[in-house]
N, C-alpha and C positions, 0 to 999 in steps of 0.2 A: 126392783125397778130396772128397767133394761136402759140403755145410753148407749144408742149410736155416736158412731164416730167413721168418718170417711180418710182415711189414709191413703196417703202417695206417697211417693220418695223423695220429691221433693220439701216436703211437711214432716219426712220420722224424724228428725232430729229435735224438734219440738213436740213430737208424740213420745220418743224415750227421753227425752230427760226433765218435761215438765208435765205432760199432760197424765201416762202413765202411773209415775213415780206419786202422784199428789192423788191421784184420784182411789175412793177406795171401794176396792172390788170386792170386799165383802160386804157391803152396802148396797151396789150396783153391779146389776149384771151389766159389761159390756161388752158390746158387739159391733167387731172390728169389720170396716168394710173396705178390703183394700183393692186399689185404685192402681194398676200397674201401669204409665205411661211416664213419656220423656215432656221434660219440661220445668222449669224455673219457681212454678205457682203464683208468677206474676199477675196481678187482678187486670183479671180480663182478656190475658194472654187464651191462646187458644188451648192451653192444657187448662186453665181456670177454667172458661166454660166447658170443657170436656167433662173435669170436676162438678160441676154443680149440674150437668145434665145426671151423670149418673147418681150423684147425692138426692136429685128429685125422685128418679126412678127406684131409688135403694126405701127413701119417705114413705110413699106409696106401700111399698110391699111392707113395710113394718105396720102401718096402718091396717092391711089387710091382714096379717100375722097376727094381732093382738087385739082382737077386735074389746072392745071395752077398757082397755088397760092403759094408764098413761102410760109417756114411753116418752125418754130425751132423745132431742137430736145437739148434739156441738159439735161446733169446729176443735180442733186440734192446736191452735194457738192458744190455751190455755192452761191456767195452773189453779188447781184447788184449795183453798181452807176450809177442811172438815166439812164437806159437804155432803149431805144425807137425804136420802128420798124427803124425809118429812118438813126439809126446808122447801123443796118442790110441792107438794101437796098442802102445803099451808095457803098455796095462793089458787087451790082447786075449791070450790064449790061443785055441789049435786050441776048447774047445769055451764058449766064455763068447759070449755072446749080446747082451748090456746092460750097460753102464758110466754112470754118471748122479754127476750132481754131488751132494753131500752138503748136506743142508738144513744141519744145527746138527756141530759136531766134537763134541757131548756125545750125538747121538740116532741112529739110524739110520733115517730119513727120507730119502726119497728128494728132490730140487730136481726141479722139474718144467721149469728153465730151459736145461738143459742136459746134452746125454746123446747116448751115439752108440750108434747098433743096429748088430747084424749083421743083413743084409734076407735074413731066411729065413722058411719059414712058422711057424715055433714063434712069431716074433716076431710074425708078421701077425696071429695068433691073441690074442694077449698085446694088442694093442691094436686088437684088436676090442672084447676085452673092458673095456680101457680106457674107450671110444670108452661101452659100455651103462653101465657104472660112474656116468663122470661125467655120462650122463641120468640115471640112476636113481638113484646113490648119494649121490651126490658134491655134486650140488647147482649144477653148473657147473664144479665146481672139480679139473682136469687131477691137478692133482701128487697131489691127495689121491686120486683113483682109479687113480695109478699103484703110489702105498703100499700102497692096497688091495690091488690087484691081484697085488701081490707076496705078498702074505700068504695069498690066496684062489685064484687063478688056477690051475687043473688043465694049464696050459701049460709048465710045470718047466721055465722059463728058467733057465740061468746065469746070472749077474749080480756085479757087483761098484759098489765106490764109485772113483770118480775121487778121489787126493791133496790135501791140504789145500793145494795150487799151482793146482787149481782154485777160487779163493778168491771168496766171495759174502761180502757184507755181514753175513751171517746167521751164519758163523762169527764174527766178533767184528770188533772196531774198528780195529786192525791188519794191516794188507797184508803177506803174507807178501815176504821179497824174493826170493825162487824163486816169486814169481805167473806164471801162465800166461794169466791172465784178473783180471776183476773184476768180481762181475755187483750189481748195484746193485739189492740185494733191503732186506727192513726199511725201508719206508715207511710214515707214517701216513695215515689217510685224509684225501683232497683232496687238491688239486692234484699227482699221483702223480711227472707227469714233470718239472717241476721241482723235486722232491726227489731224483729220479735222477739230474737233470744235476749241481746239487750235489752228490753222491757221488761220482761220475765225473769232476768238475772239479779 
């Protein structure tokens, strides 16, 4: 199973020494998508949306690459437990399309950090529209035009949420010990990546 990932230099210090080191590559093929530009990775700073225009546009061509094949996308603020293609395909069904990590266990939000397609055209279509959303809607901001999208989107995706063992910061302060992940969401503004390695540490 292939697993993008979008890299900047801003984010390698959190791609070698958690994302990397935990993830395992003879399970998953992954495919590095690096990001050459100056910048902080502060959300929503103008290298962030530089970052998530090209992460849309990188979606897309994976979609078109693999046609039939699911395929992860994650962010790079994460750290692994044992995690296996067949944890991902466990929450696939013949006609479900999208699996995405759960923002809050109180909301039904989608995380914009982690999620695996099935690369078919319904999807290609679904983030296109994503893709106009966060120019036009969204304001730069990915996950919020994928919520959208789900709500407005005339592309009648299946969909579902990934288990609370795919665990973000964002569900609460407690690591489940069935984690499968840990993605190091809920930071304050400034200095973004040393509050994530502290998380991750």
């Amino acid at each position: 199973m292939k697993l993008y990932a979008v890299i900047t230099p801003s984010h390698r210090p959190l791609y070698e020494r958690f994302f990397l080191p935990s993830l395992d590559t003879d399970a998953f093929e992954l495919i590095p998508c690096l990001l050459q530009q100056d910048g902080a990775g502060e959300f929503l700073a103008d290298d962030f949306k530089n970052c998530i225009r090209f992460k849309l546009a990188k979606i897309l061509e994976s979609i078109e690459q693999n046609s039939g094949a699911i395929v992860v996308w994650s962010d790079i603020d994460i750290q692994f437990f044992r995690l296996r293609p067949a944890h991902i395909l466990a929450y696939f069904d013949r006609t479900t399309d999208f699996v995405a990590q759960r923002w809050s266990l109180t909301s039904n939000e989608v995380c914009g950090g982690f999620y695996a397609i099935r690369c078919a055209p319904a999807m290609y279509e679904f983030f296109t529209e994503v893709s106009a959303l966060t120019r036009d809607r969204t304001g730069g901001n990915e996950q919020d035009a994928i919520n959208l999208a789900l709500k407005i989107s005339s592309s009648h995706i299946n969909w579902r949420f990934f288990g609370p063992e795919f665990y973000s910061r964002s569900h609460g302060i407690r690591i489940p010990p069935d984690a499968l992940l840990h993605h190091a969401t809920c930071v304050v503004p400034g200095d973004y990546i040393n509050q994530k390695i502290a998380l991750l540490t």
